[in-house]
C-alpha positions, 0 to 999 in steps of 0.5 A: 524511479524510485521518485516516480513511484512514490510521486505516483501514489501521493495522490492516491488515497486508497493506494494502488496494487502492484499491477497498477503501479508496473503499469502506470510507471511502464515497469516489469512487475519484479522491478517494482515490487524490488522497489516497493520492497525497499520503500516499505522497509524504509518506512516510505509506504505501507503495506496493506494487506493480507501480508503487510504488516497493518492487516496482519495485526488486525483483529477485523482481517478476516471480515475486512471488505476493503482488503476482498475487494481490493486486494494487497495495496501500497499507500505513502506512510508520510500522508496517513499520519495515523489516519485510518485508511478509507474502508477500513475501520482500524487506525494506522498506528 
């Protein structure tokens, strides 16, 4: 399951939240978010959002647009490779 999750957001630019992702993996909602859990802890994804660690550190949080009309996302940490996530005007360190 853990593969098809992260397969799941290869393509995904933008990233999903955790209702898109329980939904397209045909999962509970806990279930995945224990998973997402383990992947951002490994350093498989990234947390974008009010609460992850990008967002957090960021200085634009409380003007960002991206994260007001999307909300809390998980992307793959091995396909940004310091590219700045689409809307969002901070680099990924």
């Amino acid at each position: 399951m853990l593969g098809r999750l992260l397969q799941l957001l290869e393509d995904k630019e933008n990233g999903l939240s955790l209702s898109e992702i329980s939904r397209a993996l045909n999962a509970q909602t806990t279930a995945v978010l224990a998973m997402i859990a383990y992947l951002v802890q490994k350093g498989k994804l990234l947390e974008i959002g009010l609460d992850g660690g990008h967002c957090a550190s960021c200085g634009l949080v409380s003007d960002c647009n991206l994260l007001a009309a999307r909300g809390k996302r998980y992307l793959r940490a091995e396909l940004r490779d310091g590219k700045s996530i689409p809307g969002c005007v901070a680099p990924i360190e």
